[in-house]
ChimeraX commands (.cxc) that place a marker at each C-alpha (Angstrom):
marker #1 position 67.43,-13.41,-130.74 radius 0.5
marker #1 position 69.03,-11.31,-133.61 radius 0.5
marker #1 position 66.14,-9.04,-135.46 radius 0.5
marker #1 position 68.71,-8.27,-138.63 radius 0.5
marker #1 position 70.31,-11.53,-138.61 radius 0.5
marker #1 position 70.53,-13.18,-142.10 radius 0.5
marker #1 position 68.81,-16.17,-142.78 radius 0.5
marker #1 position 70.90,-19.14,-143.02 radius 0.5
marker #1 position 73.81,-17.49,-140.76 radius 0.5
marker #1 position 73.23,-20.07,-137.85 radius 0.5
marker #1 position 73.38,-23.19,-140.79 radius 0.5
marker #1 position 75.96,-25.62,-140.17 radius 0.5
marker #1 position 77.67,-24.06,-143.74 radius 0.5
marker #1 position 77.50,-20.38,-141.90 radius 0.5
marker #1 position 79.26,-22.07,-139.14 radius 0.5
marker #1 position 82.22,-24.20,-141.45 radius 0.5
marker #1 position 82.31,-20.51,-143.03 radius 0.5
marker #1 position 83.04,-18.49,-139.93 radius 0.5
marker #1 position 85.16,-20.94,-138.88 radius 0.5
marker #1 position 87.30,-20.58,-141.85 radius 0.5
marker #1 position 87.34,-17.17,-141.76 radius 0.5
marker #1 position 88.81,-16.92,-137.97 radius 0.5
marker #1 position 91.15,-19.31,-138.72 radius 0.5
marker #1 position 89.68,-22.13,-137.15 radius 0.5
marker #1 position 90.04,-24.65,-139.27 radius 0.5
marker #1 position 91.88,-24.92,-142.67 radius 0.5
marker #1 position 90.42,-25.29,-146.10 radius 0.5
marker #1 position 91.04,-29.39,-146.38 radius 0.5
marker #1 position 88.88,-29.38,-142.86 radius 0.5
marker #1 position 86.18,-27.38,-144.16 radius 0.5
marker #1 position 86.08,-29.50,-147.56 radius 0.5
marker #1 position 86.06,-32.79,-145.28 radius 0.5
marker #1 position 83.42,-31.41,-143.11 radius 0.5
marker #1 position 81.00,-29.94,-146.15 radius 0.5
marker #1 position 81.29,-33.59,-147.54 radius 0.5
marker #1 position 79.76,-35.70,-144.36 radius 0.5
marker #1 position 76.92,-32.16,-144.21 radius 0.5
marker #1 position 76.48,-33.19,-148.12 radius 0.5
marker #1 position 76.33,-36.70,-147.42 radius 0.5
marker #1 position 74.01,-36.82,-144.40 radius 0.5
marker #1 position 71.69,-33.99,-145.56 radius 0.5
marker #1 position 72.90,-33.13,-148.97 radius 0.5
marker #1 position 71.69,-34.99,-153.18 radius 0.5
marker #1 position 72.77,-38.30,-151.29 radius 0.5
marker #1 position 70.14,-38.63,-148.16 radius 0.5
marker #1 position 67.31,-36.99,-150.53 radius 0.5
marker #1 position 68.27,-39.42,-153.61 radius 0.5
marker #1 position 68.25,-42.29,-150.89 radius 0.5
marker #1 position 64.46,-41.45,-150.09 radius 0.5
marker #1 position 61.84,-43.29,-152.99 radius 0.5
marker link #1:1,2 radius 0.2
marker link #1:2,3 radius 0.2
marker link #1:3,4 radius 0.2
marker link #1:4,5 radius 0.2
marker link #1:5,6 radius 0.2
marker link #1:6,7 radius 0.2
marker link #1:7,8 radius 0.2
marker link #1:8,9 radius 0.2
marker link #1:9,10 radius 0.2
marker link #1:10,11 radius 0.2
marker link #1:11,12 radius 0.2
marker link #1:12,13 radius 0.2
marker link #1:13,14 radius 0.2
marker link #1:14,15 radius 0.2
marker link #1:15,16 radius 0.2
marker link #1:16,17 radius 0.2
marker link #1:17,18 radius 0.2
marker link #1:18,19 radius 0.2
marker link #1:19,20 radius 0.2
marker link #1:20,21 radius 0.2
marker link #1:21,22 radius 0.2
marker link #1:22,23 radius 0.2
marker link #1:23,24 radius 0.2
marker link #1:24,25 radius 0.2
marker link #1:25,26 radius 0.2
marker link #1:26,27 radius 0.2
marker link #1:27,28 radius 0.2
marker link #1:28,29 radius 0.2
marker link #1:29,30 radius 0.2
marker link #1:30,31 radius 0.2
marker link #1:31,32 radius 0.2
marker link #1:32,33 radius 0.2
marker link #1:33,34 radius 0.2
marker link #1:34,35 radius 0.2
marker link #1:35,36 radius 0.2
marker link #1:36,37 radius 0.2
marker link #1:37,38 radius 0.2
marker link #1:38,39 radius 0.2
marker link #1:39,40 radius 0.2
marker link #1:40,41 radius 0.2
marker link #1:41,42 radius 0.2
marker link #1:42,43 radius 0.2
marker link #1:43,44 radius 0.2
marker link #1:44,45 radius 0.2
marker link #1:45,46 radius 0.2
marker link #1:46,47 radius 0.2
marker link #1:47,48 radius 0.2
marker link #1:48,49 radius 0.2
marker link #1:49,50 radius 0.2
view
């Protein structure tokens, strides 16, 4: 395991980000991806919970 890694670097929005930054995927792809992370784990699911 990485001692000095920074927290949050393995997240799924580290990820989209490194992956935008190699060229991996393009800026409407990271957008459409951030949406379903925003939607699944995001104001949505915890609004859904009463």
């Amino acid at each position: 395991m990485f001692t000095n890694a920074v927290p949050g670097e393995s997240s799924p929005i580290g990820l989209l980000g490194r992956r935008i930054a190699a060229g991996e995927i393009d800026e409407d792809e990271r957008w459409r991806r951030l949406s379903v992370l925003d939607e699944r784990f995001g104001r949505a699911a915890v609004a859904g919970r009463a």
